[in-house]
C-alpha positions as CSV (number, residue, x, y, z in Angstrom):
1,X,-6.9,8.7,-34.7
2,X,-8.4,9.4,-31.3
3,X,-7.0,8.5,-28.1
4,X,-9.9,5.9,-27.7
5,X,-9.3,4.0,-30.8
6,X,-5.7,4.2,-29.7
7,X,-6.2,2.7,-26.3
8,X,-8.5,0.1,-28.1
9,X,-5.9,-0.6,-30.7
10,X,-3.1,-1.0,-28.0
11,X,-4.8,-3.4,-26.1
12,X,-5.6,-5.7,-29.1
13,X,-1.9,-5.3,-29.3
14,X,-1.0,-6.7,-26.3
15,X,-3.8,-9.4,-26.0
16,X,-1.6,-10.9,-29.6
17,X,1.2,-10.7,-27.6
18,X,0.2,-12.2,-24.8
19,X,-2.1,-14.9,-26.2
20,X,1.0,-16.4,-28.0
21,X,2.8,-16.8,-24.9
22,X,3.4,-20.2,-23.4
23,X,1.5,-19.7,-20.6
24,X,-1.7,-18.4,-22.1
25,X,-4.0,-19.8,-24.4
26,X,-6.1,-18.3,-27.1
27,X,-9.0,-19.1,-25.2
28,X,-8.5,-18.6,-21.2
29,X,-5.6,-17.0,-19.6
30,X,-5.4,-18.4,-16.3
31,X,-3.0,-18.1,-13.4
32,X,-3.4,-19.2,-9.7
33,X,-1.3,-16.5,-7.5
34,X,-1.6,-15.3,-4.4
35,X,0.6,-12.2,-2.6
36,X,2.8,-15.3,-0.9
37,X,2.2,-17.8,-3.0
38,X,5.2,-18.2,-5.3
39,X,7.9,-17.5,-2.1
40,X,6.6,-20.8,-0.6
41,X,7.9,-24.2,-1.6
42,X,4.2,-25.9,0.1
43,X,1.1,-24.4,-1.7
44,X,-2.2,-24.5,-0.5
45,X,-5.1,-26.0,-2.7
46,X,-7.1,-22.5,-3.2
47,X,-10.3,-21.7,-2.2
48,X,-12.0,-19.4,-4.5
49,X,-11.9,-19.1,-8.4
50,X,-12.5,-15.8,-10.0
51,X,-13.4,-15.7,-13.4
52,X,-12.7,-12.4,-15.8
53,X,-11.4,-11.1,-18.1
54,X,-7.5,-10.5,-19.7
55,X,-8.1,-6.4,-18.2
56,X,-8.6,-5.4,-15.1
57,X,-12.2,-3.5,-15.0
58,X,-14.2,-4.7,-12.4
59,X,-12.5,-7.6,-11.7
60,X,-9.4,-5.8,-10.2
61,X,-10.9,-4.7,-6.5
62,X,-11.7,-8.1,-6.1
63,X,-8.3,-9.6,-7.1
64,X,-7.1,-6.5,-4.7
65,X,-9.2,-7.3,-2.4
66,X,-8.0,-11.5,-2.0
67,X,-4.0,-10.6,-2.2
68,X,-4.8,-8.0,0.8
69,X,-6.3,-10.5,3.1
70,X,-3.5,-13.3,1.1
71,X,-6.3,-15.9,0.3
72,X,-5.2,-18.2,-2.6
73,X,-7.7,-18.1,-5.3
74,X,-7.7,-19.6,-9.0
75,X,-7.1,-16.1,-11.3
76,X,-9.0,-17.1,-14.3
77,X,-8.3,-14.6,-16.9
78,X,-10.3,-15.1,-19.9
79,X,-9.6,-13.8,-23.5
80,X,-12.0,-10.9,-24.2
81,X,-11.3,-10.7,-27.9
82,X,-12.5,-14.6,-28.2
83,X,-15.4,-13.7,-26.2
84,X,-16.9,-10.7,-28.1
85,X,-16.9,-13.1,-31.5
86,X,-20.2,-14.1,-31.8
87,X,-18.9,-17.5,-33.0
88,X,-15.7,-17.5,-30.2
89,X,-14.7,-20.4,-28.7
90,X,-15.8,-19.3,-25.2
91,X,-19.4,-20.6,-24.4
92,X,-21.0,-17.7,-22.1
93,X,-23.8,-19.7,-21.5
94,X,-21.6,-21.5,-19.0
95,X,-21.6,-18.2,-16.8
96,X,-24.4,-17.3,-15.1
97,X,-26.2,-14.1,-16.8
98,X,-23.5,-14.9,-19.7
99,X,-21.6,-11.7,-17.8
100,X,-18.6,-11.8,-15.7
101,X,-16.6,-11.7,-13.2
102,X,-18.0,-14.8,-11.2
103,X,-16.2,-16.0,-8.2
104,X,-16.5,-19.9,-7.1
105,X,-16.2,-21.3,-3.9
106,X,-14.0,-24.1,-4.7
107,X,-15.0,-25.4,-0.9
108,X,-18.6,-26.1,-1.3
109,X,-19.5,-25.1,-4.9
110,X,-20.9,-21.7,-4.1
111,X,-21.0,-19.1,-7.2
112,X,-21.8,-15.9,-6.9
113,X,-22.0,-13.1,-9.9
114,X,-22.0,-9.3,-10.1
115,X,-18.9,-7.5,-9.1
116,X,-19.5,-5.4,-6.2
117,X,-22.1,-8.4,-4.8
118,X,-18.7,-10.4,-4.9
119,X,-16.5,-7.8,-3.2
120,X,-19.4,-7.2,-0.7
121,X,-19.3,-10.9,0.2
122,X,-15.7,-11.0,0.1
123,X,-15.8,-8.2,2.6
124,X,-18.3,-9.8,5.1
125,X,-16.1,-13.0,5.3
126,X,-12.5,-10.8,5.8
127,X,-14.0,-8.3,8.1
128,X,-13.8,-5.3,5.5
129,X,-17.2,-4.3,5.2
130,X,-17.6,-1.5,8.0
131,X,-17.5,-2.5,11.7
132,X,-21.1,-0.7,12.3
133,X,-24.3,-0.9,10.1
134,X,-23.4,3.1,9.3
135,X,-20.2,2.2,8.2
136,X,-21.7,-0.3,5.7
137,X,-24.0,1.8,4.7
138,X,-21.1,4.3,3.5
139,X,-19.7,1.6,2.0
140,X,-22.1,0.9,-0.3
141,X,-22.5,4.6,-0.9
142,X,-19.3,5.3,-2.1
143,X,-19.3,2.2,-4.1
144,X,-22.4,3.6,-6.0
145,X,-20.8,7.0,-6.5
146,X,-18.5,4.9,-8.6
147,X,-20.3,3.2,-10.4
148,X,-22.4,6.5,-11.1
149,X,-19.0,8.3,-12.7
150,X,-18.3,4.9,-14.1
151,X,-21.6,4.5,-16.1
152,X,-21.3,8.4,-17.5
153,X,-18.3,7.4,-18.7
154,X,-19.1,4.5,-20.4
155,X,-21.7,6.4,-22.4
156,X,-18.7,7.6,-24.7
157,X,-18.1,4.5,-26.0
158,X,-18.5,3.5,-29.4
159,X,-19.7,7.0,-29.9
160,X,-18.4,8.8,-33.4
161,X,-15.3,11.1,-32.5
162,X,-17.3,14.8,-32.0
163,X,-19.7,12.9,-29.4
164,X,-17.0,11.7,-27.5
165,X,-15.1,14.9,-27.3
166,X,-18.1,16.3,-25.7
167,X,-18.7,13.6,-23.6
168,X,-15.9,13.6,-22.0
169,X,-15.2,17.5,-21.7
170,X,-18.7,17.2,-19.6
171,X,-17.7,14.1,-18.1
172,X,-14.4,15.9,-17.0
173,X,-15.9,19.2,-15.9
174,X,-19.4,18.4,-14.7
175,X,-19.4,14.9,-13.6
176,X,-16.2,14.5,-12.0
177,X,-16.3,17.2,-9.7
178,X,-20.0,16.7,-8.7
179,X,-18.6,13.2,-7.0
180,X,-14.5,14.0,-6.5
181,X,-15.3,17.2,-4.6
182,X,-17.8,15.6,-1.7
183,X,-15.4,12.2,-1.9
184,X,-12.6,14.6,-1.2
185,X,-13.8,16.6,1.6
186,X,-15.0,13.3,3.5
187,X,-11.6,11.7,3.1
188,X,-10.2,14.7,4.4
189,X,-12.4,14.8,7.6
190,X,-11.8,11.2,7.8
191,X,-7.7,11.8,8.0
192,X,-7.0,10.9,4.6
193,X,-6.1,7.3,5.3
194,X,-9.4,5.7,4.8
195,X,-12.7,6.4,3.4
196,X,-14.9,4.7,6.1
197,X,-14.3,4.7,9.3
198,X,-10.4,3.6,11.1
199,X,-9.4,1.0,9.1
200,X,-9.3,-0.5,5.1
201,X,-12.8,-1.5,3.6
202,X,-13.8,-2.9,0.1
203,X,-14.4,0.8,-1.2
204,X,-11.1,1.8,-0.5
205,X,-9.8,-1.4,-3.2
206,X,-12.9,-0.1,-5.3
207,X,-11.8,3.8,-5.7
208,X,-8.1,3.7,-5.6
209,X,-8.4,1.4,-9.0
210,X,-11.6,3.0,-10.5
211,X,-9.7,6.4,-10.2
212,X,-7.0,4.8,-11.8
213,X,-9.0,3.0,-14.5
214,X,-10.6,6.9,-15.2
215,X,-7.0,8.6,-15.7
216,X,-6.1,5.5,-17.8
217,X,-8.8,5.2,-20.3
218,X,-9.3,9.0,-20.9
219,X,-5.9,9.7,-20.4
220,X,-6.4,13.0,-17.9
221,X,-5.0,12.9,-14.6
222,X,-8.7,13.0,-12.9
223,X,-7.3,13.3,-9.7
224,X,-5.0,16.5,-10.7
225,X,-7.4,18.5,-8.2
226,X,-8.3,16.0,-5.9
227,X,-4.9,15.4,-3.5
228,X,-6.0,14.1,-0.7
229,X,-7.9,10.8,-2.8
230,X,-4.5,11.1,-4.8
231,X,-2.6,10.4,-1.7
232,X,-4.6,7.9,-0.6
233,X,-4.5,6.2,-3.9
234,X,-1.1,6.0,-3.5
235,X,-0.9,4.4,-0.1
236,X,-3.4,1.9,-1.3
237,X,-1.0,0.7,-4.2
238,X,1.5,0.9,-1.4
239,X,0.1,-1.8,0.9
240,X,2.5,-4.7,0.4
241,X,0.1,-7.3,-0.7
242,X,-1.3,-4.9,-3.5
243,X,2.1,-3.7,-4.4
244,X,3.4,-7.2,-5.2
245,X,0.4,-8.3,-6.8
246,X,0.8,-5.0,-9.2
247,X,4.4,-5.9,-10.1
248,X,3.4,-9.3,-11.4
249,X,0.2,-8.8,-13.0
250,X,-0.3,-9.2,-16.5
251,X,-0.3,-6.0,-18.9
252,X,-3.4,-4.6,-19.7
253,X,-3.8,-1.0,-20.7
254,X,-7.3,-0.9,-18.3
């Protein structure tokens, strides 16, 4: 058995689990948390809902992303097993483009889909979208560069074991480095903290996890020879908003 169909088979594992617990349904797992939330006796009514899935994904920068700047927001965690039926209980044609995540204004109605459209807004509103036009540029560069890796990777999926082997020993020894090694040497010149300019920006939420997301779905440490974005990683999960928030989130093996 390969280490994909492991990771697959442990996930449909845990999505049993979890679907039969009191506070899930077989349908939608939702929770509405913030970073302060539950430590205050008055709750606010929140202002955004974000709709994804039972994983983290795409969807985790943006959850990162509210608990950092502690807005409440509706964390609507749907089943993806019950979703990829193609007679599940989930109607998709609810959600605009029948993809997700979607994130809902709960103020005025506003919805919004695509994921990095939805941090970008997110960061506009909270000031973490670069504090020049360059800097938002960068942003969205290194926010591509993600998605670049991200899309090579995907290409291993569903693929018979032999093709993925050599998908990923080229994803791991071509791909990687072609992006790590430049992301690397700008963080360094940058002093290591953050990847644009003097202070956090929605890229920094989007490569800490997508880095992690890499090492946990092909189980390699991808940053072994990357240790400046390592430490980096780590100061991001160390930001005590996003710390709390990963202490209480639900299990997901991605």
């Amino acid at each position: 058995m390969s280490k994909f169909s492991i990771v697959k088979q442990w996930y449909l594992c845990a999505n049993f689990y979890l679907s039969r617990s009191p506070i899930y349904s077989s349908q939608v797992i939702s929770s509405v948390h913030s970073s302060h939330r539950r430590h205050e006796k008055i709750m606010s009514t929140p202002k955004y809902k974000l709709i994804y899935f039972d994983y983290m994904w795409l969807g985790e920068p943006i959850r990162y992303l509210l608990h950092y700047v502690k807005e409440d927001f509706e964390d609507v965690r749907l089943d993806s097993v019950e979703w990829d039926k193609p007679d599940g209980k989930i109607d998709k044609n609810i959600y605009t483009y029948q993809k997700l995540p979607i994130l809902e204004n709960l103020e005025n109605g506003f919805k919004l889909g695509q994921s990095y459209a939805i941090a970008r807004y997110l960061a506009r509103k909270y000031n973490l979208a670069g504090k020049t036009e360059e800097e938002a540029a960068k942003c969205d560069e290194y926010a591509d560069v993600v998605k670049d890796v991200l899309k090579r990777m995907e290409q291993m999926w569903d693929k018979d074991e032999k093709t993925k082997a050599e998908l990923l020993k080229f994803w791991l020894e071509e791909t990687v480095p072609r992006y790590f090694s430049v992301i690397e040497s700008d963080l360094k010149k940058n002093g290591g903290k953050y990847l644009v300019g003097n202070d956090f920006t929605w890229v920094d939420f989007v490569l800490s996890h997508t880095a992690q997301l890499f090492t946990m779905y092909t189980e390699t440490d991808v940053l072994a020879n990357y240790p400046v974005i390592k430490e980096y990683q780590h100061q991001i999960f160390e930001i005590p908003q996003i710390k709390a928030y990963i202490a209480k989130r639900p299990l997901s093996p991605y």
